[in-house]
Residue frames as qw, qx, qy, qz and C-alpha x, y, z in Angstrom:
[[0.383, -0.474, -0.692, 0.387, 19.32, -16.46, -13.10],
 [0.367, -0.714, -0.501, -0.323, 16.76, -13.66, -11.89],
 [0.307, -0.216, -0.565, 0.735, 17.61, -11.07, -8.63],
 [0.143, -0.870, -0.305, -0.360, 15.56, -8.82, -7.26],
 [0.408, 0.048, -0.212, 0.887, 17.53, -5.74, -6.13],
 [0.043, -0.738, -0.353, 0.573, 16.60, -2.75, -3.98],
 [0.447, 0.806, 0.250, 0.296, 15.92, 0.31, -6.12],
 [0.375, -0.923, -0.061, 0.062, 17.63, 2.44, -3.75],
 [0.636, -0.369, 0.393, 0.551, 21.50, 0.19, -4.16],
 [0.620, 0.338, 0.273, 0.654, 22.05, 2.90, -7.26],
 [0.092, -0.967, -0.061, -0.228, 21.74, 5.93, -5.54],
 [0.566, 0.378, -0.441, 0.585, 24.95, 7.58, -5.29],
 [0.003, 0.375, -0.639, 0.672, 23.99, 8.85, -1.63],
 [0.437, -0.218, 0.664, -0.566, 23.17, 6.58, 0.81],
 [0.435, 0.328, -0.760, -0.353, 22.83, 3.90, -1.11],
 [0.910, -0.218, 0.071, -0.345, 21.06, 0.47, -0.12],
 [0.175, 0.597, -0.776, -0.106, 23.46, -1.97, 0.82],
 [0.818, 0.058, 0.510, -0.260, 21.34, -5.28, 1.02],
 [0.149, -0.225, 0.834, 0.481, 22.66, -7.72, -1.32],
 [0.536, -0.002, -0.305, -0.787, 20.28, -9.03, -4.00],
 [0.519, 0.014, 0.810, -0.273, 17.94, -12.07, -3.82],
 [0.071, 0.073, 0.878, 0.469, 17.05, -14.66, -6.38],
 [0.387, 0.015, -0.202, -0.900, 13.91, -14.35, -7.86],
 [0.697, -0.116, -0.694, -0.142, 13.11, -18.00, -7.64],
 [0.237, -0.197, -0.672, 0.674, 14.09, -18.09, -3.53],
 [0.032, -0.214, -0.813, 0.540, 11.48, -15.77, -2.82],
 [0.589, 0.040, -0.274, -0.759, 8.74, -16.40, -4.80],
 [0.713, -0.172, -0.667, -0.130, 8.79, -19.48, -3.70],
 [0.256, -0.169, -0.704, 0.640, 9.10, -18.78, -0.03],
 [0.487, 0.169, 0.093, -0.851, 5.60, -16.44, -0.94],
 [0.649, -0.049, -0.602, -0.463, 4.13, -19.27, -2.45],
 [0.533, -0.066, -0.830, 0.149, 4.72, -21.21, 0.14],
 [0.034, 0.200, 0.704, -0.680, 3.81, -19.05, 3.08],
 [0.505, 0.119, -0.295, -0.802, 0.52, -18.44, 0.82],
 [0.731, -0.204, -0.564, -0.326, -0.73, -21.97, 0.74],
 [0.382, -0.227, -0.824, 0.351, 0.47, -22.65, 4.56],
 [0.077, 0.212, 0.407, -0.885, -1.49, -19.50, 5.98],
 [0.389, 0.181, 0.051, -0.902, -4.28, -19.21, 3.98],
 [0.620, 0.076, -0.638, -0.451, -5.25, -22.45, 2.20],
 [0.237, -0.075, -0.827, 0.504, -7.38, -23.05, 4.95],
 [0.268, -0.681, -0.529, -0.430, -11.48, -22.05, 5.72],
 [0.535, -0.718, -0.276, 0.349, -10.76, -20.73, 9.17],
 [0.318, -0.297, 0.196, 0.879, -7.91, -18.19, 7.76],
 [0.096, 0.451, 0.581, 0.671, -10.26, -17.15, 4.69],
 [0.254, -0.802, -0.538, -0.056, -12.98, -16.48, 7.00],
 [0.439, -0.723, -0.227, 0.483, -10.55, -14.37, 9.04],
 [0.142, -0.051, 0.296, 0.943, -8.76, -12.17, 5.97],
 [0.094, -0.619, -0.675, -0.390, -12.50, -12.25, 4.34],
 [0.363, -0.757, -0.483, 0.248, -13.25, -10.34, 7.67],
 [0.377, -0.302, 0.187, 0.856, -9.76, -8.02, 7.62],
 [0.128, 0.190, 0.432, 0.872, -10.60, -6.68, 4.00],
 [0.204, -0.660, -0.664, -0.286, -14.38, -5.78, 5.14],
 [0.250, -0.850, -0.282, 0.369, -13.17, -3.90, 7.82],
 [0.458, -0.040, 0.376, 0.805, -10.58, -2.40, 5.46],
 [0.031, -0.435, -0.753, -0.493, -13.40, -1.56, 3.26],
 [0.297, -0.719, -0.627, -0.026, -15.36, -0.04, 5.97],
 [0.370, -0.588, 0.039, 0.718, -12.63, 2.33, 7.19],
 [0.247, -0.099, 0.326, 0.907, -12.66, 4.04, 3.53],
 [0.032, 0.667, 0.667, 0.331, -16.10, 3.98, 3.25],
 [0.276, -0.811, -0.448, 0.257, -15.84, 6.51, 6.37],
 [0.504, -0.426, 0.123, 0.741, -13.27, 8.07, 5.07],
 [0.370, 0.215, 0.576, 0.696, -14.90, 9.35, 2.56],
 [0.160, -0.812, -0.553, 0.097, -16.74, 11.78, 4.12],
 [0.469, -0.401, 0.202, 0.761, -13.47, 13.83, 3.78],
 [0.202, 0.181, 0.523, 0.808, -14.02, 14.14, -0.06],
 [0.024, 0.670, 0.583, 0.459, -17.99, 15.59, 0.24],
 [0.317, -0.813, -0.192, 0.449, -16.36, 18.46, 2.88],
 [0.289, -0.224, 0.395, 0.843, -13.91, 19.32, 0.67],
 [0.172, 0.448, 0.583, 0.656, -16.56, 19.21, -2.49],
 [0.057, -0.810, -0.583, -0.028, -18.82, 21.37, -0.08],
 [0.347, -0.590, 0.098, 0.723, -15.98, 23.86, 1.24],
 [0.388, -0.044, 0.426, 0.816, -15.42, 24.12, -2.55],
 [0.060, 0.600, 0.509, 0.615, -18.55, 25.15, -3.84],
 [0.256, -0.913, -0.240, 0.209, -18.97, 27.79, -0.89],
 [0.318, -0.527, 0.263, 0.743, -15.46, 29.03, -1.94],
 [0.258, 0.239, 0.656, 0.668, -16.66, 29.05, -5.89],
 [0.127, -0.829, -0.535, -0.099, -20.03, 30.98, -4.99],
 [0.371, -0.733, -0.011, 0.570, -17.55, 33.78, -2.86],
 [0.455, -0.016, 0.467, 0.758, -15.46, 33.84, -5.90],
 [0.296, 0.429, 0.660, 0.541, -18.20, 34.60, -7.90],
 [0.095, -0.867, -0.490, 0.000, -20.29, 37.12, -5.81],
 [0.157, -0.766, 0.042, 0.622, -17.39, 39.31, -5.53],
 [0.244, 0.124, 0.597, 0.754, -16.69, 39.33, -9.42],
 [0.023, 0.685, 0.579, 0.442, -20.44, 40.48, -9.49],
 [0.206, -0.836, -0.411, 0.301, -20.33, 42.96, -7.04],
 [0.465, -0.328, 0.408, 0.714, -17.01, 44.40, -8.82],
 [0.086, 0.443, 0.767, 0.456, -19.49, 44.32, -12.01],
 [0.089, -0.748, -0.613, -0.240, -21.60, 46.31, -10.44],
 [0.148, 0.815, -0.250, 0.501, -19.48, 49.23, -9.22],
 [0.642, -0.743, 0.126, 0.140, -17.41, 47.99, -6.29],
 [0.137, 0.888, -0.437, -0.053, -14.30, 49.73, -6.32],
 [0.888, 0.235, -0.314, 0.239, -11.42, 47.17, -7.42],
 [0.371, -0.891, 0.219, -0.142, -9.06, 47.82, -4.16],
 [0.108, 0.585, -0.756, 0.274, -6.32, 45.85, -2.88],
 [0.423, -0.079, 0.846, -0.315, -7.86, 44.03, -0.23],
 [0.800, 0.308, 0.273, -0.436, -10.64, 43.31, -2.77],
 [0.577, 0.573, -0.571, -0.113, -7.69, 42.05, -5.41],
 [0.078, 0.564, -0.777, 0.270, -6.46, 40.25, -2.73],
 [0.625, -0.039, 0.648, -0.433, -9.33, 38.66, -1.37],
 [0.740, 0.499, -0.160, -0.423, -9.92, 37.39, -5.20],
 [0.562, 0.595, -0.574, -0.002, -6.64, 35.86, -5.24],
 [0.288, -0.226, 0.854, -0.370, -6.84, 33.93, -2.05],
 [0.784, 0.084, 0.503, -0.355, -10.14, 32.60, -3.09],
 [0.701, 0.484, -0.482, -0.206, -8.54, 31.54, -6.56],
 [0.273, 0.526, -0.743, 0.311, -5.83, 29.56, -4.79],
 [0.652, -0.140, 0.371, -0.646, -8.23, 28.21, -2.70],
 [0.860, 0.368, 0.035, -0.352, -10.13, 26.49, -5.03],
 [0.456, 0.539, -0.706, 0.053, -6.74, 25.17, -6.87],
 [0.079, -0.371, 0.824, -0.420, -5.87, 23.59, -3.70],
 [0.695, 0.003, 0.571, -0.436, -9.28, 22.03, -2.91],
 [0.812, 0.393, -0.258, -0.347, -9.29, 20.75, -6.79],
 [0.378, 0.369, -0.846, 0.070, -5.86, 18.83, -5.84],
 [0.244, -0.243, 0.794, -0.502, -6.97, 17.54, -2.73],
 [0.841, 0.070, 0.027, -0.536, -10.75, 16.71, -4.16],
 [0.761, 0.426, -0.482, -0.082, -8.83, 14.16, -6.93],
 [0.275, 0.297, -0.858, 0.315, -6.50, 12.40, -4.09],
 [0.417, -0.113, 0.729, -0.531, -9.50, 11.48, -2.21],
 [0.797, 0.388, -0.098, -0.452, -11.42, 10.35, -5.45],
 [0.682, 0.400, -0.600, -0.124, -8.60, 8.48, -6.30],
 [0.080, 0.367, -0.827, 0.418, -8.62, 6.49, -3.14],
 [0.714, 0.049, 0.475, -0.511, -11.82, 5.18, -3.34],
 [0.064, -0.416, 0.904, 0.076, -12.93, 2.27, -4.47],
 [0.663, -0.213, -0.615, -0.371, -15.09, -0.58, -6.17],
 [0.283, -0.486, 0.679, -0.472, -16.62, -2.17, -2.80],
 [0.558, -0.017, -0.776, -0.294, -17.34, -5.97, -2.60],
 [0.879, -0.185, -0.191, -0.397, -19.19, -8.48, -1.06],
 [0.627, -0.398, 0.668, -0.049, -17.76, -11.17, 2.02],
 [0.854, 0.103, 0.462, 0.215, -18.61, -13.81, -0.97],
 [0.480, 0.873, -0.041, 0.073, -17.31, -11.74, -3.76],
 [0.127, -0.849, 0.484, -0.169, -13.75, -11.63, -1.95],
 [0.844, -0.168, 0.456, -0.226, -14.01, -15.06, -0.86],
 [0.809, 0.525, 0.246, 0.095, -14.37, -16.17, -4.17],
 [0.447, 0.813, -0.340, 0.151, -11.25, -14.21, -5.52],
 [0.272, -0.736, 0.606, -0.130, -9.20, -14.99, -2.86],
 [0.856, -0.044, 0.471, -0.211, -10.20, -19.20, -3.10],
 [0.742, 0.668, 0.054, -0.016, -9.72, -19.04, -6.95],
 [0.093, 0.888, -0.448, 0.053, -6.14, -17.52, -6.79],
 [0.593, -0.490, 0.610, -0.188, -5.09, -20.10, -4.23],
 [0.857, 0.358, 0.349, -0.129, -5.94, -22.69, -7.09],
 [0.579, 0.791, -0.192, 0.048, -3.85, -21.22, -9.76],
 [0.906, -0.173, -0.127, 0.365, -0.55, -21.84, -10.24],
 [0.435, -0.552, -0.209, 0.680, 2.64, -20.26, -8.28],
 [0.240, -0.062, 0.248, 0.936, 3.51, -17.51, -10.97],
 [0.195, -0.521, -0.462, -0.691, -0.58, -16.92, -11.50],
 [0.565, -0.516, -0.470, 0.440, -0.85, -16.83, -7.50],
 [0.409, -0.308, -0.099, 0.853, 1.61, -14.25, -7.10],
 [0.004, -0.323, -0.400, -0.858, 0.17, -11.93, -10.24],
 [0.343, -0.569, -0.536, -0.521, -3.26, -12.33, -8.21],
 [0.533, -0.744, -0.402, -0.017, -2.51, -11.81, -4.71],
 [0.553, -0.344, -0.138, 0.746, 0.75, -10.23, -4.14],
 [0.173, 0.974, 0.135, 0.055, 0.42, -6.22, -4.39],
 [0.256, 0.735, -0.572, 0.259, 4.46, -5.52, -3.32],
 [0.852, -0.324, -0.138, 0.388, 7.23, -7.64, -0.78],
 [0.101, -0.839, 0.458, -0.276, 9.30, -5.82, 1.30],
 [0.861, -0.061, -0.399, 0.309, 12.65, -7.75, 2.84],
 [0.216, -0.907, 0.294, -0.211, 13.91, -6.20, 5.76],
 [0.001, -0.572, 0.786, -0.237, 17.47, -7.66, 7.62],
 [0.073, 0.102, 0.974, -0.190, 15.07, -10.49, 9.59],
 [0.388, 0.486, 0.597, -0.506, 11.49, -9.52, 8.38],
 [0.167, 0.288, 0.791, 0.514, 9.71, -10.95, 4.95],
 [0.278, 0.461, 0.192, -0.821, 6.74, -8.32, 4.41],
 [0.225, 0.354, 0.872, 0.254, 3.59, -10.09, 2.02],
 [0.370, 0.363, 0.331, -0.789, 1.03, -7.32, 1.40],
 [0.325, 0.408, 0.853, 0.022, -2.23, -8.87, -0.12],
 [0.424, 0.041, -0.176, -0.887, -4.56, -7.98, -2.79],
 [0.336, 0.107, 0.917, -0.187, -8.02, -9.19, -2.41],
 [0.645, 0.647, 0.405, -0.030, -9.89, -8.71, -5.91],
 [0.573, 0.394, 0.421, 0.582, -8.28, -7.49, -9.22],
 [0.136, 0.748, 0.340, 0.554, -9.38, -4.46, -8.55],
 [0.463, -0.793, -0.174, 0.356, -7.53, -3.08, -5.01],
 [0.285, 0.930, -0.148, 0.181, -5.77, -0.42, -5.32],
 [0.877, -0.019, -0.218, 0.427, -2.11, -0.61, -5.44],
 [0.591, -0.696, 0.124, 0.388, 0.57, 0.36, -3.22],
 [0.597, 0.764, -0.138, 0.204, 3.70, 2.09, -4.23],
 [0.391, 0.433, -0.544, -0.603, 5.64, 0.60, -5.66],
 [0.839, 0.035, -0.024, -0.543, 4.12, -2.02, -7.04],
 [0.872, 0.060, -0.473, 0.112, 6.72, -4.70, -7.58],
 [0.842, -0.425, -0.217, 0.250, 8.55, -6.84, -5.05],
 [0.111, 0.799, -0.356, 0.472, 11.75, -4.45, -3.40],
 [0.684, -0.088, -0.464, 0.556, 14.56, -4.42, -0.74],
 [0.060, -0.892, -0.094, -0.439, 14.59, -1.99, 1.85],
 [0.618, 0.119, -0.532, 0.566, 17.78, -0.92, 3.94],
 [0.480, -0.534, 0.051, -0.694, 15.64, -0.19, 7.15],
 [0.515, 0.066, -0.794, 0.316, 17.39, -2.81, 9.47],
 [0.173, 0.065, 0.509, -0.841, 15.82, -0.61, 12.65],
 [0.160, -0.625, -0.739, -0.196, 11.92, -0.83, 10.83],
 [0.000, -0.279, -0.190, 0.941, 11.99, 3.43, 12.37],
 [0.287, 0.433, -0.021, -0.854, 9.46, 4.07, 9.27],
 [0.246, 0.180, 0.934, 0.186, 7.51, 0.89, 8.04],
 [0.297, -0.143, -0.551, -0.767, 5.20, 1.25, 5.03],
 [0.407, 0.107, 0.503, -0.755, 1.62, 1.62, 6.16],
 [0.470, -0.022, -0.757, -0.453, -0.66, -1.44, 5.87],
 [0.822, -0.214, 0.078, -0.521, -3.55, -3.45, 7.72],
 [0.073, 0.295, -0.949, 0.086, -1.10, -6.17, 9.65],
 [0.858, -0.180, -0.330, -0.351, -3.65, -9.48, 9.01],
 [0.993, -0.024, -0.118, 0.017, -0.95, -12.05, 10.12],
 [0.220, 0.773, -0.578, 0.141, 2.62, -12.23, 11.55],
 [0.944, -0.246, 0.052, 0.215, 4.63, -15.54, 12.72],
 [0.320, -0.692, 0.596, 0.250, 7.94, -16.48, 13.52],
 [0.960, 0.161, 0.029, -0.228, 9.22, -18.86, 11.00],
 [0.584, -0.503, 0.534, 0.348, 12.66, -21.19, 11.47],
 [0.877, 0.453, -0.092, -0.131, 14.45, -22.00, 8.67],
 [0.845, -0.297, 0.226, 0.382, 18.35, -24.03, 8.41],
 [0.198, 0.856, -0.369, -0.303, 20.52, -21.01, 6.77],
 [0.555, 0.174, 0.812, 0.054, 21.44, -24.65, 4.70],
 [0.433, 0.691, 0.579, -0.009, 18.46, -24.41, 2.62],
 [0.185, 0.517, 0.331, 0.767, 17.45, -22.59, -0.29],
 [0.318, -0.896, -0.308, -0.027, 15.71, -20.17, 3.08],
 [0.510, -0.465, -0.037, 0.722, 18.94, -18.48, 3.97],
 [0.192, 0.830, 0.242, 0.465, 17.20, -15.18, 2.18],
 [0.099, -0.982, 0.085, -0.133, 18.66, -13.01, 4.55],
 [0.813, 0.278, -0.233, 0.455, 22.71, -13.48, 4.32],
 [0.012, 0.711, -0.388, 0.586, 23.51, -10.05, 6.37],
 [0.834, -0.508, 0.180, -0.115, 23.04, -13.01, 9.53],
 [0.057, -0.656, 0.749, 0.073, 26.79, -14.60, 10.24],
 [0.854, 0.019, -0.408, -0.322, 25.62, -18.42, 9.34],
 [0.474, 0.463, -0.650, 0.372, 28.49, -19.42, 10.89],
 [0.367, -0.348, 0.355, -0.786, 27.18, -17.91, 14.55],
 [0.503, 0.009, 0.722, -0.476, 23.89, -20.40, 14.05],
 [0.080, 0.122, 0.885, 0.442, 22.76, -22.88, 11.56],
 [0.076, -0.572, -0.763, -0.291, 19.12, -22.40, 12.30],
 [0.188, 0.146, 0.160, -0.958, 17.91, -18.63, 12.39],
 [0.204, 0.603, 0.733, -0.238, 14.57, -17.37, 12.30],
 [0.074, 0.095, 0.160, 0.980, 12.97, -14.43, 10.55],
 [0.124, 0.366, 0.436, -0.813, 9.73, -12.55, 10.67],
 [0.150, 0.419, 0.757, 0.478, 6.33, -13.01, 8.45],
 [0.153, 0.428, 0.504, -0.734, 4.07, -10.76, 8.22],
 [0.292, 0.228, 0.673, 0.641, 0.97, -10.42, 5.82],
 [0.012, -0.391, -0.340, 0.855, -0.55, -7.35, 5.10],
 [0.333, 0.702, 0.549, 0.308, -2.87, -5.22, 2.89],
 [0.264, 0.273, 0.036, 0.925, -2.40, -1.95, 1.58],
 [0.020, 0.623, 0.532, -0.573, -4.15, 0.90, 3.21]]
């Protein structure tokens, strides 16, 4: 038998102390809230929408990366005109060493910053192009399901956390597989585009009693918290 454990419950301080959870239990409680939310033309239409505006928010957001490339090449041109004036007899001072070595450090800084906005963009698709990926998945079975739409699960104390990919080709969250997080308060939830959240009952019975830190004893039939997201 299969668990998925928190990464966190081997750190010698402050350790996670969520217990594990079968691998079967809740892949099949994602499968299942997968075909009851989404296998459905009215819900498609509405994630279809979600990921477009997703989509639209990085498109703007890239305007970030062609300040940065412009900042840089005014700081690469500065660089350069004082190397030539230096060339051509300006005296090599301090402030003029200094002003070299800010604009070196400069540059460094804009090169990291260029690459983390490069690497946050993204192929961009089409309403039917998404459709289609999302429809297709739904089709497949549970263990090719998951591979195609799940990007990570979070379990919190009473809240199941689904975050969606919608094409082969979104970029993933980190980390990438399913995890446990001891964050019973939710102070500093992982940042995502909330599509979908219900309540959903289940008989702490069942193979659904995924969260054990409840007292069963207390009430037979608890509830817990869906929510399905996408990565930002």
């Amino acid at each position: 038998m299969r668990y998925y454990r928190c990464y966190a419950a081997r750190l010698k301080k402050n350790p996670c102390t969520n217990p594990s959870i079968r691998k079967e239990m809740l892949e099949q409680i994602v499968v299942d809230a997968l075909l009851s939310l989404l296998d459905n033309e009215k819900t498609i239409s509405s994630l279809v929408h979600a990921v477009m505006k997703i989509q639209k928010q990085k498109q703007e957001q890239q305007t970030n990366l062609h300040l940065l490339e412009k900042e840089q090449e005014k700081n690469r041109k500065s660089f350069l005109n004082l190397l030539s004036a230096i060339e051509a007899g300006v005296p090599l001072t301090d402030d003029t060493r200094e002003r070299l070595k800010d604009l070196e450090e400069r540059n460094k800084e804009l090169t990291d910053l260029i690459q983390q906005e490069k690497s946050r963009q993204q192929k961009i698709f089409t309403e039917v192009q998404i459709r289609n990926y999302l429809k297709s998945a739904l089709q497949k079975s549970p263990e090719a399901m998951i591979d195609l739409l799940i990007d990570k699960i979070i379990v919190y104390r009473d809240k199941l956390q689904i975050y969606l990919k919608y094409s082969s080709e979104t970029p993933p969250s980190n980390p990438t597989k399913p995890e446990k997080k001891n964050n019973p308060d939710r102070k500093a939830p992982d940042q995502g585009f909330l599509f979908m959240q219900k309540n959903v009952i289940y008989d702490t019975n069942t193979e659904y009693s995924l969260f054990p830190l409840f007292d069963p004893q207390d009430l037979r039939i608890r509830c817990f918290t869906l929510e399905i997201l996408f990565p930002l």
